[in-house]
N, C-alpha and C positions, 0 to 999 in steps of 0.2 A: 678389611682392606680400606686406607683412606686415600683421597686423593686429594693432592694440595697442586693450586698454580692458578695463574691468571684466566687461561684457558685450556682447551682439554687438548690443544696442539704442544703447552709448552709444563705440560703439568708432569708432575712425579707422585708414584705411587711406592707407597710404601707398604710390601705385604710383607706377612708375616715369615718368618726362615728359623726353622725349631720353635722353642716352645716361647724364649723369651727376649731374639733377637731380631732385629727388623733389616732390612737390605733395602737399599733404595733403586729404583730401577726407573731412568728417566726413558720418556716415550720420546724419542728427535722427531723432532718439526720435518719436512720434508724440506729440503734446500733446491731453490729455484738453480740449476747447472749455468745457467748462465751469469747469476749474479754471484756464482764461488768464483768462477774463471774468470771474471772482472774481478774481485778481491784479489783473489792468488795474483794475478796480474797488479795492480796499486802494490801489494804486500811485498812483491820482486822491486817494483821500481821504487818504491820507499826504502830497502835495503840497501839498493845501491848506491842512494843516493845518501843514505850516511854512512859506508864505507867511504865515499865520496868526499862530506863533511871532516871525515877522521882521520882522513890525507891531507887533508886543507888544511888543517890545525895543527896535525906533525911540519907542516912546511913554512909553519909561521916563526918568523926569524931564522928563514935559512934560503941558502941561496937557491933559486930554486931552477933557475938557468943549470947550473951546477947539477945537482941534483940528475934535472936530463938526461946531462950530455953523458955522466956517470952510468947513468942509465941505458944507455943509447950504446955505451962501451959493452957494456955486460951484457947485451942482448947480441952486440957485434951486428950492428947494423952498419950499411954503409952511413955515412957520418954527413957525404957529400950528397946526400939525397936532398932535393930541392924543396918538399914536404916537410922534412926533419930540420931541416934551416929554418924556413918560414915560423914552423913551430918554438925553434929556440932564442929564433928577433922575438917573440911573440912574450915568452917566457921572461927574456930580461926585461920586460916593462911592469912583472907581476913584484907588486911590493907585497909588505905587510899588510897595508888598508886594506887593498884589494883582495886578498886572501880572507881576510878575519868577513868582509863582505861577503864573498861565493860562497864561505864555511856557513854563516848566519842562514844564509839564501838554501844552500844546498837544505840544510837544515830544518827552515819553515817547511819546504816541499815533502821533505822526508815524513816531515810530520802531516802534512795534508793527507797525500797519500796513502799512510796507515790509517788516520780516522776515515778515508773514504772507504778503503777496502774493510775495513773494521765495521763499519754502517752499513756496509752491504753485504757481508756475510749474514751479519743479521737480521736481513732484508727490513731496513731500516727506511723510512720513507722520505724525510730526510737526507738520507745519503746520498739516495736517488738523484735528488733534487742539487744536492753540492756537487755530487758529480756531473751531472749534465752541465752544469756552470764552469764548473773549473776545467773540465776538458773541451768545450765547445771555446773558453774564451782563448783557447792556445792555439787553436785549428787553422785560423788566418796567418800566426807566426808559422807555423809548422808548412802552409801552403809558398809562404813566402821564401823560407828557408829552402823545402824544393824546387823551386822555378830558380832560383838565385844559385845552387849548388844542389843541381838533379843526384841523387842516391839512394839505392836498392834499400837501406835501410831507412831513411827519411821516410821514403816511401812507404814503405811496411807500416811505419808506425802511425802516418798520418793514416793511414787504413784503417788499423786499429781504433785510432782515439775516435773517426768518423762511426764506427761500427759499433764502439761501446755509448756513443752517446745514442745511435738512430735506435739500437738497442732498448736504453733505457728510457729514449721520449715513449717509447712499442709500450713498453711495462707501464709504465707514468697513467697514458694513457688509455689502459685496459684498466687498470686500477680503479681510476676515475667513472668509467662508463660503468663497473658492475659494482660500484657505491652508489651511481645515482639507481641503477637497477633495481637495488637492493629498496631505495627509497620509497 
């Protein structure tokens, strides 16, 4: 029986299976649950948000007012709703720039996103460290956004993003204390 890998958390052994075949049988690391449901979590909002992107791109060179109200017919909404107006003043100002821009932007995010959830699946130290940045520097918009237009869901999420960062400073910090321990 051999045993190959960096460590004996991420190693693979190779035994023997008959006389002249070998099987590889990897040993899994044990996964911190709360650093997969922060992944699985980034990995949802990274999809979205190129589904997101790959709407923006179909809608470049089209009208996109249009488009809506099209839209708005097929769903058979009332048309006169005050929301769905606001939205479609809203819509005839979106050009091409401005799309091929949200598309790009949608885009960079999407990809942030998946390296972050991708770095913490692998409980990457690292990632850790990106994502406490990248989600702590959104928290004041996201604060602003709910004072400015109070909703169950703003709210929600501002929860969340508060939660995954107090989270990850917890881990950061324990990390830290039982390296120097170790010293």
């Amino acid at each position: 029986m051999r045993v190959r890998g960096r460590d004996s958390q991420d190693a693979a052994i190779l035994c023997p299976y008959g006389s002249t075949h070998f099987r590889l049988i990897r040993i899994m690391r044990h996964h911190n649950k709360g650093l997969v449901a922060i992944a699985i979590f980034k990995w949802f909002k990274a999809l979205i948000l190129l589904v997101l992107t790959i709407g923006l791109l179909k809608m470049v060179h089209a009208d996109v007012a249009e488009a809506a109200e099209k839209a708005i017919r097929a769903l058979r909404v009332d048309p006169d709703n005050r929301y769905l107006g606001w939205l479609l003043a809203k819509l005839y100002l979106v050009d091409d720039k401005k799309l091929e821009t949200l598309s790009a932007l949608s885009f960079a995010y999407s990809a942030l996103f998946l390296v972050e959830g991708t770095g913490l699946y692998f409980e990457k130290h690292w990632a850790e460290y990106l994502t406490i940045i990248a989600t702590a520097s959104f928290i004041p918009l996201e604060v602003y956004e709910l004072i400015k237009e109070p909703n169950i869901i703003k709210g929600i999420l501002l929860l969340l993003n508060v939660g995954i960062v107090v989270f990850l400073v917890v881990i950061v910090r324990r990390q830290r204390h039982e390296k120097r321990a170790r010293s």
